[in-house]
C-alpha positions as CSV (number, residue, x, y, z in Angstrom):
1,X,7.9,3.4,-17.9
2,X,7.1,5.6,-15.3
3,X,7.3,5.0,-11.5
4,X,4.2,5.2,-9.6
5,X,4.4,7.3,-6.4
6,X,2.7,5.3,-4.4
7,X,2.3,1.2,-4.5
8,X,-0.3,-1.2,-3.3
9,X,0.0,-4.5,-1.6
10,X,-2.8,-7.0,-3.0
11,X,-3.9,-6.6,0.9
12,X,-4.1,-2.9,0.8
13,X,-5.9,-3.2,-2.7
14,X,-8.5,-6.0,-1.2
15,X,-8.9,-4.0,1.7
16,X,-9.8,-0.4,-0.3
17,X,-11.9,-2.3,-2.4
18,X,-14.0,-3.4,0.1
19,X,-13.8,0.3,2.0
20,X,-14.9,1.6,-1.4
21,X,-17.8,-0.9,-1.8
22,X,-19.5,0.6,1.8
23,X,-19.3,4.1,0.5
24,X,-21.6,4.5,-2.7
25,X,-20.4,8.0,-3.1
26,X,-16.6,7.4,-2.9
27,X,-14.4,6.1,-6.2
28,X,-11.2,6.1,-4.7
29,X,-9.5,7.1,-1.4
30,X,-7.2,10.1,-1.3
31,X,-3.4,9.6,0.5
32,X,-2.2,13.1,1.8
33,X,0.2,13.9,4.8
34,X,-0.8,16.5,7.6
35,X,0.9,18.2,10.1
36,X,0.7,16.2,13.3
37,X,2.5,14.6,16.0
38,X,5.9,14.7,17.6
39,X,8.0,14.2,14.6
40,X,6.1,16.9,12.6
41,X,4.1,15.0,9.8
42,X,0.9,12.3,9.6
43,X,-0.5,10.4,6.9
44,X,-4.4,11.3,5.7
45,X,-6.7,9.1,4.6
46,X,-9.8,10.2,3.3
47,X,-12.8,9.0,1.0
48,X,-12.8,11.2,-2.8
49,X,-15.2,10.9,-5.5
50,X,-12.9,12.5,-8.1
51,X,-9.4,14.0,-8.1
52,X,-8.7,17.4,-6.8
53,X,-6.9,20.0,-9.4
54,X,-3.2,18.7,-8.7
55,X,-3.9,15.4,-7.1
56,X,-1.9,12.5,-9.0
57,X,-3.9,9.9,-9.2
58,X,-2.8,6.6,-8.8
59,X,-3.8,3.2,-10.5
60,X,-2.5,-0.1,-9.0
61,X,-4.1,-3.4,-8.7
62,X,-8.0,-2.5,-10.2
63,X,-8.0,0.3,-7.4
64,X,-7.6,4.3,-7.9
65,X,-6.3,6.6,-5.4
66,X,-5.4,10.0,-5.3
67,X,-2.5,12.0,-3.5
68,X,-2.6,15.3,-2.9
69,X,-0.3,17.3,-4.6
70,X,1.4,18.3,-1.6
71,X,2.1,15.2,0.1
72,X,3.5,13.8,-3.5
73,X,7.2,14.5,-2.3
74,X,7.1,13.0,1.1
75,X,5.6,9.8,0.1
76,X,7.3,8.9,-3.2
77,X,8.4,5.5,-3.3
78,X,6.0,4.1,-0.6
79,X,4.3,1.1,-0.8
80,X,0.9,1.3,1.4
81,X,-0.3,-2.4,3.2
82,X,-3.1,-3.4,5.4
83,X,-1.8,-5.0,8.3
84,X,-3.9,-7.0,10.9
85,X,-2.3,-7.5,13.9
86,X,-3.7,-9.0,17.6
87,X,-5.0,-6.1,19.0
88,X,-5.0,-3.7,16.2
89,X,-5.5,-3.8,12.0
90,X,-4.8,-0.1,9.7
91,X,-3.0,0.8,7.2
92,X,0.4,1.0,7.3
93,X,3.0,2.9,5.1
94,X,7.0,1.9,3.7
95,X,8.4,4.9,3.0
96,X,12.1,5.3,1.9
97,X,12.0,9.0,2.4
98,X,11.4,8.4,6.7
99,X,14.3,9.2,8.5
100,X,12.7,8.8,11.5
101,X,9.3,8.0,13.4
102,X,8.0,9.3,16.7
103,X,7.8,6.5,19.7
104,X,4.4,5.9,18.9
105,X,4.6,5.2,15.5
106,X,1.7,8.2,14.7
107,X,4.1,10.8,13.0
108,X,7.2,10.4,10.8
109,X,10.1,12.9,9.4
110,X,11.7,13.7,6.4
């Protein structure tokens, strides 16, 4: 059986599912990493209505995303939660392939 590149906590899934079910358009959101920050790289979130060329897409708990090709070999092995906190609530990511994070937690390194 094949590892999935990405896993979902039954909060992340809940919480997609209802992000999905406010955007008729959207199917599934789309996990990528950017160029950002002090430590050099940013998770992406965006709304997709299908897969682009060489996206994987993902299947975990009734809910689809897709990662962009690109971003595939940063965030292998994450697990992706919905955290809600006192003065704050997002997504938050587990990665195994961080080796560090910038102070304010918006940018991460490989």
């Amino acid at each position: 059986m094949q590892k999935n590149p990405l896993s979902l906590t039954s909060t992340a899934a809940e919480r997609i599912k209802f992000l999905l079910s406010q955007q008729p358009d959207a199917r599934a959101l789309r996990i990528g990493v950017k160029t950002k920050g002090c430590s050099g790289l940013s998770y992406a979130i965006d709304y997709a209505n299908a897969p682009q060329a060489l996206d994987i897409v993902v299947t975990d708990q009734e809910v689809t995303v897709y990662i962009d090709a690109k971003a595939s070999m940063y965030i292998f092995g994450t697990e992706m939660d919905y955290v809600t906190e006192n003065m704050k609530s997002g997504f938050v990511f587990r990665n195994p392939n961080e080796k560090g994070r910038c102070g304010c937690g918006e940018s991460f390194h490989v």
